[in-house]
MIDOSE-1310 file (N, C-alpha, C; in nm, 2 decimals, decimal comma, always signed):
residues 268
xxxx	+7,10/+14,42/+2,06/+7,18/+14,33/+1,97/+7,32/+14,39/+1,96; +7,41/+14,29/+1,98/+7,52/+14,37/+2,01/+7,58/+14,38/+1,85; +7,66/+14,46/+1,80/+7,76/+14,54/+1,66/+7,81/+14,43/+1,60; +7,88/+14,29/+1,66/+7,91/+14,20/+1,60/+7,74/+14,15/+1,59
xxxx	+7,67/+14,10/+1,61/+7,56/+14,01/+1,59/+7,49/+14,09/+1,44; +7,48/+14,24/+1,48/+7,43/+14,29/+1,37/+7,52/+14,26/+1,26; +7,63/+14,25/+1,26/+7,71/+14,23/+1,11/+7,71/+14,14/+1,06; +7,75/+13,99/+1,16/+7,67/+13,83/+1,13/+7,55/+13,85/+1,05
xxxx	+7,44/+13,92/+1,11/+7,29/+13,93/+1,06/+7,30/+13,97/+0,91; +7,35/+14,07/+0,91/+7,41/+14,12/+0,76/+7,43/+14,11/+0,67; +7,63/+13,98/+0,69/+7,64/+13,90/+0,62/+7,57/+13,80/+0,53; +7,44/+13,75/+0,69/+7,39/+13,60/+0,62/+7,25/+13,67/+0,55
xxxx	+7,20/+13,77/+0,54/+7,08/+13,86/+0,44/+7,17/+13,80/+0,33; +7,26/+13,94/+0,30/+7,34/+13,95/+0,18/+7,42/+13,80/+0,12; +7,42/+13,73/+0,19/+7,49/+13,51/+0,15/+7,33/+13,47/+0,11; +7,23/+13,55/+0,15/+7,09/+13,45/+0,11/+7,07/+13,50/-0,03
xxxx	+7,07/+13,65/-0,03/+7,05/+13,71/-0,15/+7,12/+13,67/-0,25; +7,24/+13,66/-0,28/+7,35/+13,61/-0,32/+7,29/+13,44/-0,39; +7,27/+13,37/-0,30/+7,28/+13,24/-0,34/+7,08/+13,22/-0,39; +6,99/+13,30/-0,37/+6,87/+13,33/-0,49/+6,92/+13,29/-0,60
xxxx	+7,00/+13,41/-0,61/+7,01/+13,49/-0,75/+7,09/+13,38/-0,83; +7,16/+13,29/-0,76/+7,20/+13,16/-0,80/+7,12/+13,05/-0,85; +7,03/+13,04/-0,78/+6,97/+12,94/-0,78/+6,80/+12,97/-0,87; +6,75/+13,08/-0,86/+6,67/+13,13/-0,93/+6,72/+13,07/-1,06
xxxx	+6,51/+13,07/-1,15/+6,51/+13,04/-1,26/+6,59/+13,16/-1,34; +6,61/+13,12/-1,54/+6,62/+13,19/-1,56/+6,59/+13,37/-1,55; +6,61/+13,46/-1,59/+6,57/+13,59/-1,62/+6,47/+13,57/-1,77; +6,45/+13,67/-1,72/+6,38/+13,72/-1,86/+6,45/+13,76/-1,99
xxxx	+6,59/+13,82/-1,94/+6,64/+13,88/-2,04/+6,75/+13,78/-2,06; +6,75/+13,66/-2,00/+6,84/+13,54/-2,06/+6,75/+13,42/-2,09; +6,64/+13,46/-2,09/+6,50/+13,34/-2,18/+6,49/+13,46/-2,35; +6,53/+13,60/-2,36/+6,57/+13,63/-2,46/+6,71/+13,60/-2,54
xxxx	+6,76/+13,60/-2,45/+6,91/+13,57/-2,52/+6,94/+13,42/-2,63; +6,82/+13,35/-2,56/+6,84/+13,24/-2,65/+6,77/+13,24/-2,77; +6,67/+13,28/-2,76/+6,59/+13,33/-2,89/+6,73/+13,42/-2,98; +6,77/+13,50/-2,93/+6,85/+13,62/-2,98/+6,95/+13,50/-3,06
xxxx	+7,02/+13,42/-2,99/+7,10/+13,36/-3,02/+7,06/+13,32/-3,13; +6,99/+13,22/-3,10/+6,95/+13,14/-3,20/+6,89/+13,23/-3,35; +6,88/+13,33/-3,32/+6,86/+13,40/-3,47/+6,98/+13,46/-3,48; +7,10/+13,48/-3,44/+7,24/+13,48/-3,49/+7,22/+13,36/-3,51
xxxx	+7,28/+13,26/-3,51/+7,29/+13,12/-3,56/+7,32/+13,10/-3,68; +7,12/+13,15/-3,72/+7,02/+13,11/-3,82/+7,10/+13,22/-3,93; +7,17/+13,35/-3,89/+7,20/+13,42/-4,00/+7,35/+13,36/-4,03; +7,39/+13,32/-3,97/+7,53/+13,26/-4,00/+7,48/+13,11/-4,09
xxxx	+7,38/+13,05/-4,09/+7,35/+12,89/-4,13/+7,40/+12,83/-4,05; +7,41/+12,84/-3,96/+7,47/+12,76/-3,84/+7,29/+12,70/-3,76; +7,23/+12,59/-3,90/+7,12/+12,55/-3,81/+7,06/+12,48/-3,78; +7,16/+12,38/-3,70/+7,15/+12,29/-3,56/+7,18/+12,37/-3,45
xxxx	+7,29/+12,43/-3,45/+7,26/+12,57/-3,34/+7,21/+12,61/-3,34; +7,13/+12,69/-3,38/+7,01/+12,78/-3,45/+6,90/+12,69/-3,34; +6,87/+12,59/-3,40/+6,75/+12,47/-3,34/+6,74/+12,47/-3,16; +6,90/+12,46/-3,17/+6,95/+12,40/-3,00/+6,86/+12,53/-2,96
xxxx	+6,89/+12,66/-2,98/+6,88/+12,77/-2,89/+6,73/+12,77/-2,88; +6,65/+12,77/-3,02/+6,54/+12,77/-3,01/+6,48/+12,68/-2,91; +6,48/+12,57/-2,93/+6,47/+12,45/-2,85/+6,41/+12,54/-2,71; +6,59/+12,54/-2,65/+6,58/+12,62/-2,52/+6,45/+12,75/-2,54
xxxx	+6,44/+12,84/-2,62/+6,32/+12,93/-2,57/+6,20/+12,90/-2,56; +6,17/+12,78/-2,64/+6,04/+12,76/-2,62/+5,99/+12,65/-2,47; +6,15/+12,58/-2,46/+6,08/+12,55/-2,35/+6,11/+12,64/-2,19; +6,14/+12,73/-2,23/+6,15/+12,84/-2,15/+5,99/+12,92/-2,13
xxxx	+5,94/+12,91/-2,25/+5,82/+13,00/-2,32/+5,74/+12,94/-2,40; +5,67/+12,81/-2,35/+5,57/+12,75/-2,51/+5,55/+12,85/-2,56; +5,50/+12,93/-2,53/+5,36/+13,03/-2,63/+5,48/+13,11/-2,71; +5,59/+13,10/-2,73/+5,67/+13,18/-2,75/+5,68/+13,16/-2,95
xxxx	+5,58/+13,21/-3,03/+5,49/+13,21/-3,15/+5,64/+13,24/-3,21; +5,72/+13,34/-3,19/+5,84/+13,37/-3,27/+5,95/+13,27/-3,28; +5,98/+13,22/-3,18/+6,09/+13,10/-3,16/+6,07/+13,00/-3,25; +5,93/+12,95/-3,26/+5,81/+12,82/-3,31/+5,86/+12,93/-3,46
xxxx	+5,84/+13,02/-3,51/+5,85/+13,03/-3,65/+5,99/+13,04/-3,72; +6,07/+13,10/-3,58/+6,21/+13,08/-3,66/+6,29/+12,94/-3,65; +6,26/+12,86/-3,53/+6,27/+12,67/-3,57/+6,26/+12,65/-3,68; +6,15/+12,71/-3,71/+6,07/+12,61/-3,83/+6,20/+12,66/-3,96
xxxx	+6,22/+12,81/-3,96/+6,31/+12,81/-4,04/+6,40/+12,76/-4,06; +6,46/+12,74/-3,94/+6,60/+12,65/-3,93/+6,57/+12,50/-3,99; +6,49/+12,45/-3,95/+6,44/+12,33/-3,99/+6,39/+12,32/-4,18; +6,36/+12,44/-4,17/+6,37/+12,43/-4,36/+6,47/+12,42/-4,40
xxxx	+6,55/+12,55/-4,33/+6,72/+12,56/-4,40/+6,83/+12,44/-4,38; +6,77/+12,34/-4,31/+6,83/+12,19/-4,28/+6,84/+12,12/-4,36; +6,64/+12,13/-4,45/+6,64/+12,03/-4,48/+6,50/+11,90/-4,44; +6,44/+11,97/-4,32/+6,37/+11,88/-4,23/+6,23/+11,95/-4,30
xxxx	+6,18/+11,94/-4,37/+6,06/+12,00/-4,39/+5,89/+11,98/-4,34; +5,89/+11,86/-4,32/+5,81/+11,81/-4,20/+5,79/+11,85/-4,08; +5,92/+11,89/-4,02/+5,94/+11,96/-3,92/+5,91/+12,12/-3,91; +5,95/+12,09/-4,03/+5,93/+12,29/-4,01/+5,80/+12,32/-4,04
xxxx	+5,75/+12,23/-4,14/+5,57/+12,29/-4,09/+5,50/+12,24/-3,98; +5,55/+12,17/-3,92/+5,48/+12,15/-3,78/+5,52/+12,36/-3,69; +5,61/+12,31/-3,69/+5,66/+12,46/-3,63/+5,57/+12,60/-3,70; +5,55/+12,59/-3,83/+5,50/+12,73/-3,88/+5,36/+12,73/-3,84
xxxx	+5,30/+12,59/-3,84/+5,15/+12,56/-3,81/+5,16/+12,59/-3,63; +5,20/+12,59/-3,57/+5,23/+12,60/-3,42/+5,24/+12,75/-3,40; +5,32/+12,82/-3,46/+5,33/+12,95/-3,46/+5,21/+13,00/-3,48; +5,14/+12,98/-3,59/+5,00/+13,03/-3,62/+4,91/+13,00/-3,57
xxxx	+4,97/+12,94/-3,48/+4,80/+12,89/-3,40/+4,85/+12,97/-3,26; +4,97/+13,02/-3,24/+4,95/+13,11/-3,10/+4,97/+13,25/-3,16; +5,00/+13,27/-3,29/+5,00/+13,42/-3,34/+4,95/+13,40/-3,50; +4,81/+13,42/-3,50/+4,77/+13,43/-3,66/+4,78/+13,52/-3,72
xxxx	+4,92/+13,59/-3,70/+4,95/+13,71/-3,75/+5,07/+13,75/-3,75; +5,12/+13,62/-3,73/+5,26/+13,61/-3,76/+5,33/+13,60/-3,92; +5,40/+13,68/-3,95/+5,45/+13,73/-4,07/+5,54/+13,65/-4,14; +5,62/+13,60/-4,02/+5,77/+13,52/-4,04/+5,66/+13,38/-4,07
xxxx	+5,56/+13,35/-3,97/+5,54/+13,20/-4,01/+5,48/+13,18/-4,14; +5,39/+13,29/-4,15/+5,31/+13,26/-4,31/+5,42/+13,28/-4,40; +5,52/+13,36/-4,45/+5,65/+13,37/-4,55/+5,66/+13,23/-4,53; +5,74/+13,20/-4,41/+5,78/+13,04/-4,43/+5,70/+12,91/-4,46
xxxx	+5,59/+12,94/-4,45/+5,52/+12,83/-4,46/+5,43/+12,81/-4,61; +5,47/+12,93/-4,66/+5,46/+12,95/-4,82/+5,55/+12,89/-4,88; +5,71/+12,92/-4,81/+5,77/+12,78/-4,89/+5,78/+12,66/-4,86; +5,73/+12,60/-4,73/+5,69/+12,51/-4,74/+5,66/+12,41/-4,84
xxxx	+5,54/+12,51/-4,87/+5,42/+12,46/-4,94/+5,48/+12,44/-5,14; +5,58/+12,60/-5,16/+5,62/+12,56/-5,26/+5,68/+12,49/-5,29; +5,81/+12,42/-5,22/+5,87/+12,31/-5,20/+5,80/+12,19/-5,22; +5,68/+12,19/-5,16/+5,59/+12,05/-5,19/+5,49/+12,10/-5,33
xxxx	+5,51/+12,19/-5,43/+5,48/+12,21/-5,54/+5,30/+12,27/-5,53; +5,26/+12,26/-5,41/+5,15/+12,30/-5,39/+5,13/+12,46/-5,38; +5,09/+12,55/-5,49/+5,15/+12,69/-5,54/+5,02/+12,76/-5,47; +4,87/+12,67/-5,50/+4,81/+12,70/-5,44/+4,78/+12,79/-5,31
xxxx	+4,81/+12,67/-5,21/+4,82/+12,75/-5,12/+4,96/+12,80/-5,06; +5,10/+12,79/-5,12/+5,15/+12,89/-5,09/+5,09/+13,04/-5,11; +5,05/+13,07/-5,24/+5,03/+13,19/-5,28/+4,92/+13,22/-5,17; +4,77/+13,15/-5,12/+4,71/+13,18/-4,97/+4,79/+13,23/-4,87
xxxx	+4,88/+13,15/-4,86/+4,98/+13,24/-4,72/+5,04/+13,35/-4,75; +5,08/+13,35/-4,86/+5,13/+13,48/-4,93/+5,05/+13,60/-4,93; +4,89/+13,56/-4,95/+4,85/+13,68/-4,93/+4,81/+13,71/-4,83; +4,78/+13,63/-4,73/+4,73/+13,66/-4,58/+4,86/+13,72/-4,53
xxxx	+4,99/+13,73/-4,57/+5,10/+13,82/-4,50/+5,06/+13,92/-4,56; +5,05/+13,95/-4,68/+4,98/+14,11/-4,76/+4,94/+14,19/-4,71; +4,84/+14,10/-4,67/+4,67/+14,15/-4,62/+4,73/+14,23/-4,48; +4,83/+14,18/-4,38/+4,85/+14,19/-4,28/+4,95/+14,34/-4,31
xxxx	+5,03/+14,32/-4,43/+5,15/+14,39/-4,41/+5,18/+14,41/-4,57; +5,07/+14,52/-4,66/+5,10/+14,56/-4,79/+5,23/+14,56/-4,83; +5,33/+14,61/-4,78/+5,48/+14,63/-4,79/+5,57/+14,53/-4,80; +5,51/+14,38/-4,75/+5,66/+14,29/-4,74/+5,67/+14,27/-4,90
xxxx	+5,75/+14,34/-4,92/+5,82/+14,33/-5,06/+5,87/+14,18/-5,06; +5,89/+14,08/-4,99/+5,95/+14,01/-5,03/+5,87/+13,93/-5,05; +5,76/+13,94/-5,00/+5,62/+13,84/-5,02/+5,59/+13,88/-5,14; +5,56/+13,98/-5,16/+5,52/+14,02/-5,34/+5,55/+13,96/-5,37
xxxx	+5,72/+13,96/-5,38/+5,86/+13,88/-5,47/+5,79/+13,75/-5,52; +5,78/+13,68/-5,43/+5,73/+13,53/-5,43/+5,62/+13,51/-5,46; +5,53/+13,55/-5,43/+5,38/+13,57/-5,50/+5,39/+13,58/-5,67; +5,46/+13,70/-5,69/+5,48/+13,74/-5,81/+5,57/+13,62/-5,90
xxxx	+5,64/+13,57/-5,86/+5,68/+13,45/-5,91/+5,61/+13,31/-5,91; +5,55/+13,31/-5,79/+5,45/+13,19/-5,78/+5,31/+13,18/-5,91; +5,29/+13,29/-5,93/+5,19/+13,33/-6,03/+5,24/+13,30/-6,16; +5,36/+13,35/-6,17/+5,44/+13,32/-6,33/+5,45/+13,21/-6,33
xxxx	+5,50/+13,09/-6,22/+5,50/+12,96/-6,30/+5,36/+12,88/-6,32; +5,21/+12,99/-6,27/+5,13/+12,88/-6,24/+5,04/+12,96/-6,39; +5,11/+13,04/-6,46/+5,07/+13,12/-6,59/+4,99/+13,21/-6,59; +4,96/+13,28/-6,47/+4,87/+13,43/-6,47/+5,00/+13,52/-6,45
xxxx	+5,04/+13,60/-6,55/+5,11/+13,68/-6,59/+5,06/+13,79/-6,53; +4,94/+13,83/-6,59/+4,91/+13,97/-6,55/+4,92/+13,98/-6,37; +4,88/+13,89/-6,32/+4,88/+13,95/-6,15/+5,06/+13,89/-6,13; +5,12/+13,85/-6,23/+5,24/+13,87/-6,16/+5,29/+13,96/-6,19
xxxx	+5,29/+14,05/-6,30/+5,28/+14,17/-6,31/+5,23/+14,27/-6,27; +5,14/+14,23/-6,15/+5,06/+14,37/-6,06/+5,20/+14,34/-5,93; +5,21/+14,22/-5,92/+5,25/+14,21/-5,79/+5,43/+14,25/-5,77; +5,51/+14,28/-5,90/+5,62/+14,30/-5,93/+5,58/+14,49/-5,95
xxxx	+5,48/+14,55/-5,99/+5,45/+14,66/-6,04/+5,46/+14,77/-5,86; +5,39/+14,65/-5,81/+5,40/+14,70/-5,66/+5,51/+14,67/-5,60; +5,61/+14,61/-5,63/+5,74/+14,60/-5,58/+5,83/+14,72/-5,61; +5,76/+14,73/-5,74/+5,87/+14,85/-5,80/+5,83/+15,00/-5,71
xxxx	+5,71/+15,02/-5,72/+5,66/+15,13/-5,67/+5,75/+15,10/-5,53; +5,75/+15,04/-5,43/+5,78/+15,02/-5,29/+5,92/+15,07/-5,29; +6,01/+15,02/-5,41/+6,16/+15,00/-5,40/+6,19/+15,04/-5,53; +6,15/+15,17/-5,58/+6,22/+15,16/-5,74/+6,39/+15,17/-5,77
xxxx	+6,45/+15,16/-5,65/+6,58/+15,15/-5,64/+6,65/+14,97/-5,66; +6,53/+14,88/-5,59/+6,62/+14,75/-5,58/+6,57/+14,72/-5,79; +6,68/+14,59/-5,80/+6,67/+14,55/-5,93/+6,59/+14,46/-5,97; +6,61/+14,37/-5,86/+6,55/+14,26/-5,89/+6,38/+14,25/-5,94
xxxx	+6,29/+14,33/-5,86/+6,15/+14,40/-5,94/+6,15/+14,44/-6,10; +6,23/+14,51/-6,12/+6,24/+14,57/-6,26/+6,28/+14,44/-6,34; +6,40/+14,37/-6,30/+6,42/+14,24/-6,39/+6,33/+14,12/-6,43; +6,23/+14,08/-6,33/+6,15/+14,03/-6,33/+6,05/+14,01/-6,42
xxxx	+6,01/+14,21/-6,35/+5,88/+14,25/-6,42/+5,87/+14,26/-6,62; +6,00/+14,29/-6,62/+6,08/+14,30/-6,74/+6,06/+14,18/-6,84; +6,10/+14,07/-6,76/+6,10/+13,93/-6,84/+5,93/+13,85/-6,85; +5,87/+13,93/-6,78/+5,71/+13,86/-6,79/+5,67/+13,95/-6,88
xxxx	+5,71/+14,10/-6,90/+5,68/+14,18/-6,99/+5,67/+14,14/-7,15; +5,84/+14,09/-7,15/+5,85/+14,01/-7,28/+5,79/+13,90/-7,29; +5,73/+13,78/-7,23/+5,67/+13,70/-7,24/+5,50/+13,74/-7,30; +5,45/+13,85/-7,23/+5,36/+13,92/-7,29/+5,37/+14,00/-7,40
xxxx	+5,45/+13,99/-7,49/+5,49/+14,05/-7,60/+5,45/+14,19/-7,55; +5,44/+14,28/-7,46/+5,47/+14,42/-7,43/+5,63/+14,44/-7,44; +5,73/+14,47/-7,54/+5,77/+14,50/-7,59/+5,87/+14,61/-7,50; +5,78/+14,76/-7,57/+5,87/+14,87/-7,52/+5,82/+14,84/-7,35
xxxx	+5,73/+14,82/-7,29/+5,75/+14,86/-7,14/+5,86/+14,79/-7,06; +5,92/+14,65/-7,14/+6,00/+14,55/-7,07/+6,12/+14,65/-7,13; +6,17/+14,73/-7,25/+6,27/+14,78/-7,27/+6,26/+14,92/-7,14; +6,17/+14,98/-7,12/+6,13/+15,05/-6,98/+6,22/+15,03/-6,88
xxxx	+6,17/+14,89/-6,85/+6,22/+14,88/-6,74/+6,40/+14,85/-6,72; +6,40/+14,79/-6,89/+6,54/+14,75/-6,81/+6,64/+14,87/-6,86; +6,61/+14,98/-6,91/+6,66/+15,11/-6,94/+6,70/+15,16/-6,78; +6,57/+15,15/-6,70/+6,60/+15,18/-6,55/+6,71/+15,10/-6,46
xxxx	+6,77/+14,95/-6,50/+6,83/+14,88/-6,50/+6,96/+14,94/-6,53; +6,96/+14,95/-6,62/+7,11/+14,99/-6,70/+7,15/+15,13/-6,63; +7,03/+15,22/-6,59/+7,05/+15,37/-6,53/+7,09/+15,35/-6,36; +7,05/+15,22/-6,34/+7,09/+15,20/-6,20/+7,28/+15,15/-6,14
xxxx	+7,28/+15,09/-6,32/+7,42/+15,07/-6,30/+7,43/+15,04/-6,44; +7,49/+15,17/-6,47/+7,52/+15,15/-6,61/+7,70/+15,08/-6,70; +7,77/+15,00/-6,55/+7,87/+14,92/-6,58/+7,83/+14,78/-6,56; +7,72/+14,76/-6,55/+7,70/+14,63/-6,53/+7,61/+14,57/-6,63
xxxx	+7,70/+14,46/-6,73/+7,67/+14,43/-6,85/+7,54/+14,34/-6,82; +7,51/+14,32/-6,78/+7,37/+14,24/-6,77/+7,21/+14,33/-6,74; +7,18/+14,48/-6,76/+7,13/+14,50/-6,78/+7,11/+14,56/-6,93; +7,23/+14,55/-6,98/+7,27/+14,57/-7,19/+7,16/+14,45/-7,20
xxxx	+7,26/+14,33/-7,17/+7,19/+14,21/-7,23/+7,07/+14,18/-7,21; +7,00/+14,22/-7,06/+6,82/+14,21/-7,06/+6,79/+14,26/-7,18; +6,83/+14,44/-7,22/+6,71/+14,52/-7,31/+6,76/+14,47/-7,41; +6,88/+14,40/-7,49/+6,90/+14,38/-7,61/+6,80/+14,29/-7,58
xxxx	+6,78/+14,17/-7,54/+6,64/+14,02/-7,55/+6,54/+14,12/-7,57; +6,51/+14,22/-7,51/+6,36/+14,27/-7,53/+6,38/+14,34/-7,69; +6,51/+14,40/-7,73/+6,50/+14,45/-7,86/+6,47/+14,34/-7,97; +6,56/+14,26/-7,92/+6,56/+14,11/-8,02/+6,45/+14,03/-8,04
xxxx	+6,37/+14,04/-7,93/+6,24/+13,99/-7,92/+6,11/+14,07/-8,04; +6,13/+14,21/-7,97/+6,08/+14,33/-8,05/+6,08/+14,29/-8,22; +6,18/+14,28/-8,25/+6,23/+14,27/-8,41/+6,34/+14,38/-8,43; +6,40/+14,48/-8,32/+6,46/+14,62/-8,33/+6,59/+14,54/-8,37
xxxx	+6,63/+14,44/-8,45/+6,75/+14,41/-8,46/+6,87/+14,49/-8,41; +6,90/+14,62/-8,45/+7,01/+14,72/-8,43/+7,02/+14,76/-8,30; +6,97/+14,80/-8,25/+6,93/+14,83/-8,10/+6,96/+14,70/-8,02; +6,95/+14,61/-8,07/+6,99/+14,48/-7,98/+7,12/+14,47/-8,03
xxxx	+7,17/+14,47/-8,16/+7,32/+14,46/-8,20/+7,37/+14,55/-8,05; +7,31/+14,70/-8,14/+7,42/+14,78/-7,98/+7,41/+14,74/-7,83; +7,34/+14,69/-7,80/+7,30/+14,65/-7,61/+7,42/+14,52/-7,67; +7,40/+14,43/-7,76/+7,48/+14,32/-7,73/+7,63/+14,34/-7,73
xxxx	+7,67/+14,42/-7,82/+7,81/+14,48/-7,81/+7,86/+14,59/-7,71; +7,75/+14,62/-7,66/+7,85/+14,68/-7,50/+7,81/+14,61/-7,42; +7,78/+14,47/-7,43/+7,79/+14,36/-7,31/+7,94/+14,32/-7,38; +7,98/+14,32/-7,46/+8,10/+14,25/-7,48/+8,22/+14,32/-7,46
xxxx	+8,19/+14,45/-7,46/+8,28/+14,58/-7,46/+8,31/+14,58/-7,25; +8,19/+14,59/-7,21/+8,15/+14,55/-7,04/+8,27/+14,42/-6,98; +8,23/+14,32/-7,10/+8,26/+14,21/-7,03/+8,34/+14,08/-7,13; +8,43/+14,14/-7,16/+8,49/+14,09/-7,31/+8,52/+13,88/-7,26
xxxx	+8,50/+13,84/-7,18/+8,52/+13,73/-7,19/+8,41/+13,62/-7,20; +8,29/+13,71/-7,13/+8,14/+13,64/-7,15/+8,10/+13,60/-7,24; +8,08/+13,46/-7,28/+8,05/+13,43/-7,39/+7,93/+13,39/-7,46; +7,86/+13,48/-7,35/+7,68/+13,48/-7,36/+7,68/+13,61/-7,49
xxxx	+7,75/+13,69/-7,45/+7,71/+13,84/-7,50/+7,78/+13,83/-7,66; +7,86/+13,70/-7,73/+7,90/+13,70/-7,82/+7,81/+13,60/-7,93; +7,79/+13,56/-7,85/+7,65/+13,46/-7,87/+7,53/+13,52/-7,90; +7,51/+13,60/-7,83/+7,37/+13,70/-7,82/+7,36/+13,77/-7,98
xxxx	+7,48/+13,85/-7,99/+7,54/+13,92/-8,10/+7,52/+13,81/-8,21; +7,59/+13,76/-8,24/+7,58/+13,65/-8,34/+7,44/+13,59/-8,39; +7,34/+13,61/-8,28/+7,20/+13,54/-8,35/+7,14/+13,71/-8,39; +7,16/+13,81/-8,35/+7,08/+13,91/-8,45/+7,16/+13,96/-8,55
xxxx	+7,34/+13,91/-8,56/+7,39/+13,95/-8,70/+7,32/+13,86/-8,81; +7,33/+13,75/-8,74/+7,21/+13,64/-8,86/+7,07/+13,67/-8,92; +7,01/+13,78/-8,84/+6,90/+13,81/-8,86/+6,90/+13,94/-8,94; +7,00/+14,00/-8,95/+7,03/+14,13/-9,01/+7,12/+14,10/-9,13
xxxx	+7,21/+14,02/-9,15/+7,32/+13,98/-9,23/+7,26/+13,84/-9,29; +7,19/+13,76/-9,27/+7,19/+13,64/-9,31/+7,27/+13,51/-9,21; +7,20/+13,42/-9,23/+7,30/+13,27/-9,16/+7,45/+13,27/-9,19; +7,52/+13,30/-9,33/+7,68/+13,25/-9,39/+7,69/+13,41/-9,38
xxxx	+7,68/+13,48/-9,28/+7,73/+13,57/-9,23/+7,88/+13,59/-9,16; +7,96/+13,66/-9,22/+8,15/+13,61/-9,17/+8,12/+13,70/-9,00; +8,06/+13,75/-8,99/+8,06/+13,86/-8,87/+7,97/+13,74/-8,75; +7,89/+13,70/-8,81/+7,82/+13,63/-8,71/+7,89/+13,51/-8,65
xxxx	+7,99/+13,42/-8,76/+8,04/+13,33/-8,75/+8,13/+13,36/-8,66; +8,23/+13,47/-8,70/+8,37/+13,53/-8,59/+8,31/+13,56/-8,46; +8,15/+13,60/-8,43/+8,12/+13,57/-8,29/+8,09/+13,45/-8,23; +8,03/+13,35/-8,32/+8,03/+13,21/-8,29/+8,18/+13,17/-8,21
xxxx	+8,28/+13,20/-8,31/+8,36/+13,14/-8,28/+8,41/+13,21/-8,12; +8,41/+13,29/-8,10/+8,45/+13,40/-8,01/+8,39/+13,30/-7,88; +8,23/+13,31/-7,94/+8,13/+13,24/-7,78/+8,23/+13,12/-7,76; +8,25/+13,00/-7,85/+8,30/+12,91/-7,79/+8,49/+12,96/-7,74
xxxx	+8,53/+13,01/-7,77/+8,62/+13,05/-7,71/+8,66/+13,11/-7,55; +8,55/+13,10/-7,55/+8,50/+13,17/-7,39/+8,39/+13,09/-7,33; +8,38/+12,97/-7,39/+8,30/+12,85/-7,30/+8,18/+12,85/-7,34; +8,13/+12,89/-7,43/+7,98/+12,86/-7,49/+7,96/+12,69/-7,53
């Protein structure tokens, strides 16, 4: 074979190779990219985009259990809710152990007021995955509206333990405390509150409600007056003040009234 023929030969390998790799299906790692995408999307709320991409992975990938559960989110955060439990039921039927689809499909369910079995999916993510704090979250609130207190107070108890740094556990657990007339443990918590940030006037005003609730009238005066000292134009915290000067001073109280007036001055 003569030097020119070999290099012809060469050329047309390397023009065949070339025009494959053209014409070849996707890759693998661009049947990820849409998935990928499409959960950028979904964190922007961008979710008809979000949908489009998914769209694409699954028909890249039916079995593809993760795409089917983040649709489905997209399709909640739309609005389409029919839709989206089709997708979380789809997911779980090619991964029953899918985390994202049971969270999502718990709201679903809360959304259609059926607490029931939200709180079922809620706990089969548990069961799967003790730690998703965030399932707690929801669980533990799912239970407070359905009036078992105490296990929403196991299930916020265990949030705290997981995360005694975030707030939202302690505030929670705090305000079902008070509802339980446990008293000092809701001042507990929101003491931890205040220590977590002690310029931020809305952990004053949680433990003053639990003082005020208490009967500690004074102790709630002071939490209410360094919400106003915190936050001098809130006119929650003048307001607040004003119903335990009435309770300490009387109703034709001049100090309670000059806070009345104060709250409305500031939009009460």
């Amino acid at each position: 074979m003569s030097r020119l023929n070999r290099k012809m030969l060469a050329f047309g390998y390397s023009s065949l190779v070339i025009l494959l790799a053209i014409s070849s299906p996707l890759s693998s790692s661009a049947k990820v990219d849409a998935y990928n995408t499409g959960v950028d999307l979904l964190q922007k709320v961008d979710c008809k985009g979000a949908i489009v991409q998914f769209n694409k992975a699954i028909a890249e990938n039916p079995k593809n259990a993760n795409a089917y559960a983040k649709r489905g989110e997209a399709y909640y955060s739309n609005g389409q809710i029919s839709r989206s439990l089709l997708d979380y039921n789809k997911a779980l039927l090619l991964d029953p152990k899918n985390l994202d689809a049971y969270y999502g499909r718990s709201r679903v369910y809360s959304s259609k007021n059926d607490l029931k079995s939200a709180i079922k999916d809620l706990s089969k993510a548990l069961n799967i995955s003790p730690a998703y704090i965030e399932a707690l979250g929801d669980r533990g609130m799912l239970y407070k509206n359905q009036g078992n207190l105490e296990a929403a107070v196991d299930d916020f108890t265990k949030a705290v333990t997981l995360a005694p740094k975030k707030r939202w556990p302690l505030v929670q657990r705090g305000l079902i405390l008070i509802d339980l007339k446990r008293f000092d443990e809701a001042v507990s918590d929101f003491d931890s509150i205040v220590k977590l940030n002690p310029t931020d006037f809305d952990g004053y005003e949680l433990r003053g409600k639990a003082y005020e609730k208490k009967g500690d009238f004074k102790k709630a005066y002071d939490d209410y007056s360094e919400v106003i000292r915190l936050s001098p134009d809130y006119a929650g915290g003048y307001a607040c003040r004003a119903r335990v000067i009435e309770q300490m001073e009387g109703k034709d109280s001049s100090n309670a009234k000059a806070d009345k007036e104060m709250a409305k001055k500031h939009g009460a």
